[in-house]
N, C-alpha and C positions, 0 to 999 in steps of 0.2 A: 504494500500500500504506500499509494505518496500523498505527501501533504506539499501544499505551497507554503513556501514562506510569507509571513505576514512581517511586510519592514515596519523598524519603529518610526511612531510619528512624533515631536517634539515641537513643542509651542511653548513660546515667554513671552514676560511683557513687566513692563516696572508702573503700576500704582502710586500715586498719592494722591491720599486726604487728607482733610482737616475741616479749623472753623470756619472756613469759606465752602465748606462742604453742608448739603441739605441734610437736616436731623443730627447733626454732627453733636456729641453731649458729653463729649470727656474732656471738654475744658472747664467742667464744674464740676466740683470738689464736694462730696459731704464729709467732711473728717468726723463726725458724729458714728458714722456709719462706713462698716467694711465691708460692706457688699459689692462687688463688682460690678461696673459699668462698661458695657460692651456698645460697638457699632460696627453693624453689619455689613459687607462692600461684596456685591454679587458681581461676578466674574466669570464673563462667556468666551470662548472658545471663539476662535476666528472658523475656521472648520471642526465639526463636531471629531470624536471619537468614535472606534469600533466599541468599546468599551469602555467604562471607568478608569482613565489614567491615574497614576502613580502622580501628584503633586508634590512639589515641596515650596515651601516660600523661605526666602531669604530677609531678615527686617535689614534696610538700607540707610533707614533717619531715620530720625524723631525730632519733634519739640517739646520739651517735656519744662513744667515751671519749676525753675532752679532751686526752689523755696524748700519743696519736698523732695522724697526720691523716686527714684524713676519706676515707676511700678510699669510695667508692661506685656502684654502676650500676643502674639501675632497663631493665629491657628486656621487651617483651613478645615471643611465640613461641609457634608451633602456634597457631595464631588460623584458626576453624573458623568455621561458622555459629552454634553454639552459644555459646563461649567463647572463651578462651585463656588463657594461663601467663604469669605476671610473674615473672620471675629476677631477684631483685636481688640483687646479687656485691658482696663485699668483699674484699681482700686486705692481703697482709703485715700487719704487727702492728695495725691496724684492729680495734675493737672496734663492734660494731653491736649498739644495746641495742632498736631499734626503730624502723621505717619505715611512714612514712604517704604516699599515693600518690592522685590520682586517673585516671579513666581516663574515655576517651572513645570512642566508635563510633561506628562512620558507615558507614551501606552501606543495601541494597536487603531 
């Protein structure tokens, strides 16, 4: 039996947001409160995939206010053929004025 090879396909691209960004909310700070505050950044594929690629994201910047420490997590999720969602979370008194990110795919 033969099989064809299926070449890999590879796609990137470099992201940024911020508070010039719509809904953008981790330039406010509750230091009362350590709950994490996330925002969401949906991320399509210029050509779809055979499958679910392998992502990886690179964090590139930040502005983060000098006052506190840099609390930060850059993560991807729901990663489909089409796309996926980068959640990047800050918490406690963190101020995040804006994040830059690259990202990477790999699949069929």
């Amino acid at each position: 039996m033969n099989s064809a090879a299926v070449p890999w396909k590879v796609l990137s691209s470099h992201v940024g947001v911020g508070i010039l960004t719509e809904g953008w909310v981790l330039d406010v700070a509750y230091p009362e409160s350590l709950d994490a505050r996330q925002f969401i950044v949906d991320v399509l594929f210029d050509s779809p995939f055979a499958a679910p690629p392998v992502v990886h994201l690179g964090l590139t910047g930040f502005d983060v206010d000098r006052r506190e420490s840099a609390r930060l997590s850059v993560k991807a999720q729901n990663i489909t053929e089409s796309g996926f969602q980068t959640v990047i979370s800050t918490w406690d008194a963190t101020r995040v004025f804006s994040v830059e990110f690259d990202w990477l795919a790999i699949g069929a």
